[in-house]
Structures are given as structure tokens and as C-alpha cells.
C-alpha positions as CSV (number, residue, x, y, z in Angstrom):
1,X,0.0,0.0,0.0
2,X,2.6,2.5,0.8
3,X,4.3,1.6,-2.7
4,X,1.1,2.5,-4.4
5,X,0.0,5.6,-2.6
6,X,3.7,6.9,-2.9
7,X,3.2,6.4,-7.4
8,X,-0.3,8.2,-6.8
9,X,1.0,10.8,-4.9
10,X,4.3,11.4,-8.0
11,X,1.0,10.9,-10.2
12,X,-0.9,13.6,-8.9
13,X,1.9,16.1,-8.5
14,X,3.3,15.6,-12.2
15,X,-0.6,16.3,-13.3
16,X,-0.8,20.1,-11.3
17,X,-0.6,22.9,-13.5
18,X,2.1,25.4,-13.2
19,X,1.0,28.6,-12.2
20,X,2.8,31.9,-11.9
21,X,2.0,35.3,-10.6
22,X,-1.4,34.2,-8.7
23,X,-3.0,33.0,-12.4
24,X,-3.5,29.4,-14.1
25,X,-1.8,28.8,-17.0
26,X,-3.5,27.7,-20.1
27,X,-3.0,24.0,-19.3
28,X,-5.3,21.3,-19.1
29,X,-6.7,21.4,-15.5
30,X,-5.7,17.8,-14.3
31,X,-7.9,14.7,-14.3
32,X,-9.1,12.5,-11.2
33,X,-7.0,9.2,-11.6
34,X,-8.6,6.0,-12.6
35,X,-8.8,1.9,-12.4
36,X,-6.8,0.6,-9.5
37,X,-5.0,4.0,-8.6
38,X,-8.8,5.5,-8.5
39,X,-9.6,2.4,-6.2
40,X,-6.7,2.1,-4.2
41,X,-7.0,6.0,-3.3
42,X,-10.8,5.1,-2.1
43,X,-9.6,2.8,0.0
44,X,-7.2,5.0,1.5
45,X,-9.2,8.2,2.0
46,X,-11.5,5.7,4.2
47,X,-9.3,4.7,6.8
48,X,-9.8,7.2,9.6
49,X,-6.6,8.8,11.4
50,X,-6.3,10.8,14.8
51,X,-7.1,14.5,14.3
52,X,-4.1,16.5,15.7
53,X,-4.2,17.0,19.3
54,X,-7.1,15.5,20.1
55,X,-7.6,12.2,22.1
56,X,-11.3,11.7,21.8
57,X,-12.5,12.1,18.1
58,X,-11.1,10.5,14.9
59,X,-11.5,11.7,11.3
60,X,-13.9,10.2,8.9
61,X,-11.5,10.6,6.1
62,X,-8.0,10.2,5.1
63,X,-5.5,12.0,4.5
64,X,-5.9,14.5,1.2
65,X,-3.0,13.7,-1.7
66,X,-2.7,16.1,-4.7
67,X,-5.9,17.3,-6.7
68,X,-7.8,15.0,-4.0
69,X,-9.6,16.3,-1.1
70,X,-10.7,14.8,2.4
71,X,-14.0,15.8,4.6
72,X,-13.5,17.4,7.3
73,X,-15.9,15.7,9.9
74,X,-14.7,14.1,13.3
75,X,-17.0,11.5,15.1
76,X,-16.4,11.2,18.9
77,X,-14.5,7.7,19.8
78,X,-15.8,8.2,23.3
79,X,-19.9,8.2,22.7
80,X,-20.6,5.0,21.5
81,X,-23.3,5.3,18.6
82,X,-27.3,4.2,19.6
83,X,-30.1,4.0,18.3
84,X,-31.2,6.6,20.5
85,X,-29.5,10.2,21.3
86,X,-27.1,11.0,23.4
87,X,-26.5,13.6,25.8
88,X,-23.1,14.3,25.2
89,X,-24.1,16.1,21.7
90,X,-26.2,19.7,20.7
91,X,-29.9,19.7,19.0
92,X,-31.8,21.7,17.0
93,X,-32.5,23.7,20.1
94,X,-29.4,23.8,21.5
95,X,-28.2,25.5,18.6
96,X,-30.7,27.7,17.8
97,X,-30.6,28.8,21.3
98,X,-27.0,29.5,21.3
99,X,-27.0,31.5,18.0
100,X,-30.3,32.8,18.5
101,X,-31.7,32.3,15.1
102,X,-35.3,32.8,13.9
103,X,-35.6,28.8,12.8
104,X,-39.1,28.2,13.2
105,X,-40.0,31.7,11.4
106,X,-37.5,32.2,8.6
107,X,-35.9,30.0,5.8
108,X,-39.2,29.1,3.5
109,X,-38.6,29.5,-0.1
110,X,-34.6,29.2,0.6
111,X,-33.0,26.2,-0.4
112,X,-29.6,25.2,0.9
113,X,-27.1,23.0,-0.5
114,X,-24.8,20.3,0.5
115,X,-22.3,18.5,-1.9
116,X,-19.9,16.2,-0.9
117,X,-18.1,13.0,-2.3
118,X,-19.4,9.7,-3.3
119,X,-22.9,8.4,-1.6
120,X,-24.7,7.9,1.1
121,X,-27.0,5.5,0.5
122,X,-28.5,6.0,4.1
123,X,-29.1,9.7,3.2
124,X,-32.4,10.1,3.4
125,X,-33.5,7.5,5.8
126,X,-31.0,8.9,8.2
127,X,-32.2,12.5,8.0
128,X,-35.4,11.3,8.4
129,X,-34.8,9.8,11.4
130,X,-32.9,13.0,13.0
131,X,-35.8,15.3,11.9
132,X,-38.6,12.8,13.5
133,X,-36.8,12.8,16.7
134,X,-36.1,16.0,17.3
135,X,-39.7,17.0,16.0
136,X,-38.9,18.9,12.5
137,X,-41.3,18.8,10.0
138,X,-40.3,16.0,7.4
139,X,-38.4,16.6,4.5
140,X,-38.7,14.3,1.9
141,X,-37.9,13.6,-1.7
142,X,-41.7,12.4,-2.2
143,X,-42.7,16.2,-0.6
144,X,-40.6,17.6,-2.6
145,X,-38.1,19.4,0.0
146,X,-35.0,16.9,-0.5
147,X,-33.1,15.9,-4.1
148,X,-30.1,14.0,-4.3
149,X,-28.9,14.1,-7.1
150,X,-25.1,13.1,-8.7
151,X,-22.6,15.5,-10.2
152,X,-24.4,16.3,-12.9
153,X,-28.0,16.9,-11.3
154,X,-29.6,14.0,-12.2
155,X,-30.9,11.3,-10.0
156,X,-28.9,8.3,-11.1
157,X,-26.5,6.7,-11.7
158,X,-25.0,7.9,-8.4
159,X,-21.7,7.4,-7.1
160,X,-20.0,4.5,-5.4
161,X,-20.5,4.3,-1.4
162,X,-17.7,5.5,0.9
163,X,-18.5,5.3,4.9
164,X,-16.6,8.3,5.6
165,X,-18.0,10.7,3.3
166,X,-21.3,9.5,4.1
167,X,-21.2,10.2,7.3
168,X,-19.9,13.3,6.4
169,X,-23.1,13.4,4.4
170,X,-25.7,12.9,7.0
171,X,-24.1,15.5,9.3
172,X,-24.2,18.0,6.9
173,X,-27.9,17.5,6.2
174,X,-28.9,17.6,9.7
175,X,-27.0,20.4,10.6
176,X,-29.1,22.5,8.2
177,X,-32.1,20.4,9.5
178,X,-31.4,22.1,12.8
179,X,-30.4,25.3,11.2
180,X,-33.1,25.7,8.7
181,X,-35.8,23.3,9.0
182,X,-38.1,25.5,7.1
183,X,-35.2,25.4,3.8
184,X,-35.3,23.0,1.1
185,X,-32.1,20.9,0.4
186,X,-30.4,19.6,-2.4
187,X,-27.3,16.8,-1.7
188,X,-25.3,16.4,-4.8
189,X,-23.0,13.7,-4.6
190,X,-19.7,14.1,-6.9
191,X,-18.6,11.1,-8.7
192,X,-14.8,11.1,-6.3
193,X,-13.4,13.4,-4.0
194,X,-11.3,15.4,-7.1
195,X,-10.7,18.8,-6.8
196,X,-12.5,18.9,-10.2
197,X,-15.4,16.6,-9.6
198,X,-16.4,18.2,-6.2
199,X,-15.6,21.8,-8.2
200,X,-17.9,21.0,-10.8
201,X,-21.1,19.6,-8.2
202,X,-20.4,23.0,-6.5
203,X,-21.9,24.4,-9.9
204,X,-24.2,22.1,-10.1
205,X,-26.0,22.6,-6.6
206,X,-26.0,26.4,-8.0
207,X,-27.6,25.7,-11.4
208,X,-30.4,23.6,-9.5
209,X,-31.1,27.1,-7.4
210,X,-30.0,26.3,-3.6
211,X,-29.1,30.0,-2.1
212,X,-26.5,28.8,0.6
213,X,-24.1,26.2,-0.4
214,X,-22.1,24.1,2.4
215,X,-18.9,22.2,1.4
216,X,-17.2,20.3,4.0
217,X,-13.8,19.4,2.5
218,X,-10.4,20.8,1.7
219,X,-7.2,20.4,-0.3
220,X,-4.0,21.8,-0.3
221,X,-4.2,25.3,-1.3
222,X,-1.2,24.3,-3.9
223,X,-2.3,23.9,-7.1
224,X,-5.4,24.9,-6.4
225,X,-6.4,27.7,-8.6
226,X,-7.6,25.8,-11.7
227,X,-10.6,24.8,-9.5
228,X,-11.4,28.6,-7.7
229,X,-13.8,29.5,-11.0
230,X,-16.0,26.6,-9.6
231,X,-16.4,28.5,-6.1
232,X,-17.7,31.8,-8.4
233,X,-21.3,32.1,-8.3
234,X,-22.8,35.2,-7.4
235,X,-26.2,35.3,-5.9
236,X,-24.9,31.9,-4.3
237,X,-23.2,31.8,-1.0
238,X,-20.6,29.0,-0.9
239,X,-19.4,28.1,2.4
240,X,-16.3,26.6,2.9
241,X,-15.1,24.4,6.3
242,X,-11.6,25.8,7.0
243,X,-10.4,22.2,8.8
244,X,-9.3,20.9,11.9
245,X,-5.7,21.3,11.7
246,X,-4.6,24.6,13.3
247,X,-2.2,26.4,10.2
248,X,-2.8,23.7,7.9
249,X,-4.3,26.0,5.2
250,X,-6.9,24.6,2.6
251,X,-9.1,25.1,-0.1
252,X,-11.9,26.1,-1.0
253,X,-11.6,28.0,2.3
254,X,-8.5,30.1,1.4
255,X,-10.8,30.9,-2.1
256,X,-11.8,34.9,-1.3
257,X,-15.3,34.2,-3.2
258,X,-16.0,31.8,-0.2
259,X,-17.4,32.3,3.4
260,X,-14.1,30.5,4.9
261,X,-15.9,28.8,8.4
262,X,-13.6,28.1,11.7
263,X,-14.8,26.5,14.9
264,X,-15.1,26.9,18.2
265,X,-15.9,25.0,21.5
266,X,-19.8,25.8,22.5
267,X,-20.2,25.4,26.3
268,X,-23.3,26.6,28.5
269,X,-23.0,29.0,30.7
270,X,-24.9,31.6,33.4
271,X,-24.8,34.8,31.9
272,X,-27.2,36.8,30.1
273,X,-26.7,34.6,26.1
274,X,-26.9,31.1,28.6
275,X,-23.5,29.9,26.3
276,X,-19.7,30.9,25.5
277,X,-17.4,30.5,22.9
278,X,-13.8,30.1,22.9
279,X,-11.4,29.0,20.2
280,X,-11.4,25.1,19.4
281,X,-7.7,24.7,19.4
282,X,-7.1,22.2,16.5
283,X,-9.4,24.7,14.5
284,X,-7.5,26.1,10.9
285,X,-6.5,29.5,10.6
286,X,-4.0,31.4,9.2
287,X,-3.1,33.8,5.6
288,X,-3.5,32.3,2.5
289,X,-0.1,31.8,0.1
290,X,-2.0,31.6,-3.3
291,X,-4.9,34.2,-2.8
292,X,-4.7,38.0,-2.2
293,X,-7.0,39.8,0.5
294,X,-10.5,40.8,-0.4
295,X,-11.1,44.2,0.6
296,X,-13.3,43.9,3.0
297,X,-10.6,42.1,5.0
298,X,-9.1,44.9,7.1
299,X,-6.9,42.8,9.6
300,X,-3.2,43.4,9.9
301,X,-2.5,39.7,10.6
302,X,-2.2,38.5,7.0
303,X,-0.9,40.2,4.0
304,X,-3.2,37.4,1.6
305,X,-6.3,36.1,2.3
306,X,-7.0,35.6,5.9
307,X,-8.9,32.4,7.0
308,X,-11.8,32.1,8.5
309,X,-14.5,34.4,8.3
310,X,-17.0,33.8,10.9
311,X,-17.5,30.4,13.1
312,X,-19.7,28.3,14.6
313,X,-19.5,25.3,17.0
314,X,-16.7,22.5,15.7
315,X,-15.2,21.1,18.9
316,X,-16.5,17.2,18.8
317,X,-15.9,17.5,22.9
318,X,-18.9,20.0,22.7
319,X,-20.0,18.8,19.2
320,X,-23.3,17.6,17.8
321,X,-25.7,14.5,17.7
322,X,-26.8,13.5,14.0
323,X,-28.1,10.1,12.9
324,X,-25.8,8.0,10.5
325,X,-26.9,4.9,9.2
326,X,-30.0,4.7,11.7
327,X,-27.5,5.4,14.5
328,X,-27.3,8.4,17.1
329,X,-23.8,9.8,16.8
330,X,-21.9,13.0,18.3
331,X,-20.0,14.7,15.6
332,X,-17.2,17.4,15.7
333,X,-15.3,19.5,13.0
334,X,-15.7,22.3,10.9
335,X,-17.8,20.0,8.9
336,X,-20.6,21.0,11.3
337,X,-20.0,24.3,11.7
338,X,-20.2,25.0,7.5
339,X,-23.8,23.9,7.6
340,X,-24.7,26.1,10.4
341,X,-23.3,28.9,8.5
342,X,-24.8,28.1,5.5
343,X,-28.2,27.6,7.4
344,X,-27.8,30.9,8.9
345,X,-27.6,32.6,5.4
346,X,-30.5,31.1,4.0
347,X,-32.9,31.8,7.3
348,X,-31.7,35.8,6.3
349,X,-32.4,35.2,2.8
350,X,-30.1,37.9,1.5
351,X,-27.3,35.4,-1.0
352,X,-28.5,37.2,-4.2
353,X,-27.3,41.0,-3.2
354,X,-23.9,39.3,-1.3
355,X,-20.8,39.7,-2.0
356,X,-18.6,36.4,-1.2
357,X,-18.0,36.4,2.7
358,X,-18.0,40.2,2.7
359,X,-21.1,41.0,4.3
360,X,-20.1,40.1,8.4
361,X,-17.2,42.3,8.2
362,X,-19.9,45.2,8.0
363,X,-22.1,43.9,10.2
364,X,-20.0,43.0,13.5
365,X,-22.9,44.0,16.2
366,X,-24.6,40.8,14.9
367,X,-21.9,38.4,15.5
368,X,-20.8,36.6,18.9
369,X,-17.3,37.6,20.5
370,X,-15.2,34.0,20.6
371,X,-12.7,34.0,23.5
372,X,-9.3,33.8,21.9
373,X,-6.1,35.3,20.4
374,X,-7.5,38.3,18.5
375,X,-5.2,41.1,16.2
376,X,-5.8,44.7,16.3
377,X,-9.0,44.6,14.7
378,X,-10.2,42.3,16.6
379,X,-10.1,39.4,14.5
380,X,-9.0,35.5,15.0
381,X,-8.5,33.6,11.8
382,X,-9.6,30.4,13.8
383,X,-13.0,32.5,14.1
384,X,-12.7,35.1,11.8
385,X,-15.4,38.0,13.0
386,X,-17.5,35.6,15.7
387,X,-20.2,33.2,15.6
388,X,-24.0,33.9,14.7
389,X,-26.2,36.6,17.4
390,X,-29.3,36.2,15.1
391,X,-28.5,36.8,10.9
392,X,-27.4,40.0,11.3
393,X,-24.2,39.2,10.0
394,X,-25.8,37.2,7.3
């Protein structure tokens, strides 16, 4: 195995474009591998590894190599999954009431999506499940609120299965579930986890009209601006996870035409918001190497692009229950905390007139301080701006 994943790894590099002075060249964007280096890299981006420093959660994916990405999700190894919930993790209400977001009012007509790699063949039955229990009005393909749908929009064929990504799938779907339960939502499933492939169902989830888009995986920023056109879509508010890795930069979240999302550990507390943030520690942040900084980023911290923008909850030690493969199960990462963004955008409604990420850094009254390191402007790139005080920010 090492042999192979070291010629897919050569592979993969010897396929990047070469670009200079921040712009692609005019070579052919490179192509997902295929046959037994496409199955062997399956195999290996499904076998979890320990997320750094952190003793209690393990990864649902592998590591990322080349033009190939990894989800960012982490399931506790401490709460053993049930078929009923556990304490240890957030609900809908939970959440709501620490962001403080008009759920039950706001969100109808809004459609949110979520695209990930590969499927989940559990999808559906699993967010059924999660919205049943926790009393959220259905949403099925049959009432018309959820499509899955592959890489090109249609219903079938889909993708192959992959266990990690699918549970990556079913958090993401509840996580607008308990954001938005009034939103519609549209899963497409890309055909691998390629730069390329999940690039291109980023497009798709746009053409088929969802308003707030959640992505929950990264790649090296290296060689990564061939795919950035696919993160373009005006009137459409991509999200981007920023990781769990603390100055391990990745894209899309380093793109400037995303909202890049950090994380932060969500306790309860007795003061007058009942809850308080502080930094999740193995959280991304940092300044971009590839992209320059938008100009609505004002911080002195980084000279390029400065990750994240906002945050929500990430920290699998205060994470979330969601229901994978008919099983209760507490999940941590920024993987939860892009949905929650993205839910938060499409309960304000506003993605047509936004501009990228801009829109918190005028709009700082609506956000939650996060207890942390903070520059002169008062800004942490594991939090960016703060975490949701109503959709304000949003």
C-alpha cells in the first residue's frame, strides 16, 4: 500500500498545473485518476486517522493527496453510537438557542445545498430519522423538499459508497435540518473526491437554485487555482469548512469568493446569552499563500487572504448529535460548523445581493465575541469575526 499511494502521490503532482504570478496557466486542468489507482486512493481516504491534538475524536476521512480532497468531519470515539440520542451532543434547540436564530420563522422559499463525495445510501433514511426525533417537519424527496442528485444533477446513476463521506453526508444534512428546518435541500453527490469533480457539483448545486451552499472538505491550497472558477457564483453563498488542523491552510476555504468557516468549542453558561465560545484549538487559521486579500478584510494579521470568516461550534468534545446509518452519533469539526453557517444565510435570505464572505465584516454588532487570540481589529483567523447573534451578519 505504501508503494502504491507513494506512485499516486508522483502521479498527482506531475498532473498540477504550473501557475505563476497568482493566475493558471492555459494548461489542461488535471484529471481524477482512474482503475486501480482511482480504487486504491478510495480505500485509502477511508481509513480514519487521529485528528491533531485530540484524544477523543477521529477523522472520517483520510489524508488529502494532490488534486484530492478529504472531509472534514470528526466522530467522537468516546460516545458510542445508539439508536437513541445521546447527551453528550447539541440539537436543534441547542443550537438555535445559542446563536439565537429565527428557525421556526425564517428559511421558507430558501434552499440550501450540500455537496460532498461519493454516496450515502442512508441519506435520506437517516435525515429522516434525526428530523422525526427531534420534531422537525419532514423533509422528503416524495414532498418535494429533498433531491439528491449526482454530479451532474440527475438522479442516477449515483456514485460508489464510501463510509466516511457519508457520514460526512448525513451531518451536513442535519445540521441544516437544525439550522433551517423550514429550507429545502439539495445533496449532490460528486462522482470522487477530485478537486474537479467536487468543483464542478459545487456548480451544479447552484444551477439547481440552492441560495446557501455548504462544502465540508479541503485540499492543499497548492495547485489549487484551476478549481477557484467553480467557487464563483454570485447570488450563491458558498461556504467553505476551514479544517481541523490549526495552520494547515486549505481550499476552498482560502478561495476569497467563499465564506471561509472556523470552529469553536460551544459550552453553557450563566450569563445573560446562557452559552460561550472560545477558540477550538485544532481549528484552521492562518493567511492564505495563493490568494490575495478581499477588501473587506481589514486585519493586519495577514498580508493574503486571511482564514476564516465567521465560526460556529466545531469542537467534537462539545460537538453535535446527528443520525448516521439509523444510528445516534456526536460529531465534531468544521464539517458541522459550515452547515450552520450556511443555514444561517439562507434563514436571512439575502445570498442574491452578497458579496462572497463580505457582508459580516460590515455587520460586527450581529456576530458573537469568541474567547481567543484576536489582532488589532479584533479578529481571529480560527473565528474570523465571531459566531452567529441572530443573521445580522448574514
Amino acid at each position: 500500500m505504501v508503494s502504491r499511494l507513494f506512485r499516486l502521490a508522483t502521479l498527482m503532482i506531475s498532473a498540477l498545473v504550473v501557475v505563476a504570478c497568482g493566475h493558471a496557466t492555459t494548461s489542461t486542468i488535471p484529471q481524477p485518476l482512474s482503475g486501480a489507482d482511482r480504487a486504491a486512493f478510495r480505500s485509502d481516504t477511508n481509513t480514519p486517522y487521529l485528528s491533531s491534538g485530540l484524544t477523543n475524536a477521529r477523522t472520517n476521512c483520510g489524508t488529502a493527496i494532490g488534486i484530492y480532497a478529504r472531509c472534514l468531519s470528526l466522530v467522537r470515539t468516546d460516545a458510542v453510537a445508539r439508536t437513541f440520542p445521546l447527551t453528550a451532543g447539541f440539537g436543534p434547540n441547542d443550537l438555535q438557542s445559542a446563536y439565537k436564530l429565527p428557525s421556526s420563522t425564517a428559511g421558507t422559499g430558501q434552499t440550501v445545498g450540500v455537496v460532498d463525495a461519493f454516496d450515502d445510501p442512508t441519506a435520506e433514511t437517516d435525515l429522516a430519522m434525526y428530523r422525526s426525533h427531534f420534531g422537525l417537519s419532514a423533509c422528503s424527496t416524495a414532498g418535494g423538499c429533498f433531491t439528491k442528485v449526482n454530479q451532474q444533477g440527475n438522479p442516477h446513476p449515483l456514485p460508489p459508497a464510501n463510509s466516511g463521506w457519508s457520514a460526512e453526508i448525513s451531518l451536513g444534512l442535519d445540521m441544516v435540518s437544525a439550522i433551517c428546518p423550514n429550507c429545502k435541500i439539495v445533496l449532490v453527490e460528486a462522482d470522487d473526491s477530485s478537486a474537479i469533480n467536487l468543483g464542478k457539483s459545487v456548480g451544479t448545486a447552484a444551477r439547481l437554485g440552492a441560495d446557501a451552499i455548504s462544502t465540508g472538505f479541503a485540499m492543499d491550497e497548492t495547485g489549487s487555482l484551476p478549481y477557484e472558477k467553480y467557487y464563483n457564483h454570485p447570488g450563491h453563498m458558498i461556504v467553505a469548512a476551514a479544517g481541523d488542523v490549526g495552520g494547515d491552510i486549505a481550499f476552498p476555504a482560502s478561495s476569497p469568493d467563499v465564506t471561509a468557516v472556523g470552529g469553536t468549542t460551544l459550552t453553557r453558561a450563566n450569563n445573560k446569552r446562557g452559552w460561550i465560545e472560545s477558540v477550538f484549538g485544532s481549528a484552521a487559521a492562518g493567511c492564505s499563500k495563493v490568494y490575495a486579500k478581499p477588501p473587506w478584510q481589514k486585519n493586519t494579521g495577514c498580508a493574503m487572504r486571511a482564514i476564516g470568516d465567521v465560526a460556529a461550534v466545531a469542537d467534537p468534545s462539545t460537538g453535535v448529535t446527528a443520525v448516521f446509518a439509523g444510528q445516534f452519533v456526536v460529531f465534531g469539526g468544521t464539517s458541522v460548523a459550515s452547515p450552520i453557517i450556511a443555514g444561517a444565510y439562507a434563514l436571512a435570505g439575502n445570498s442574491n445581493i452578497l458579496r462572497y464572505g463580505s457582508y459580516s465584516y460590515s455587520h460586527l454588532g450581529h456576530l458573537f465575541n469568541v474567547q481567543g487570540a484576536r489582532d488589532s481589529q479584533g479578529f481571529d483567523g480560527s473565528t474570523g469575526n465571531g459566531t452567529p447573534n441572530g443573521i445580522g451578519a448574514f
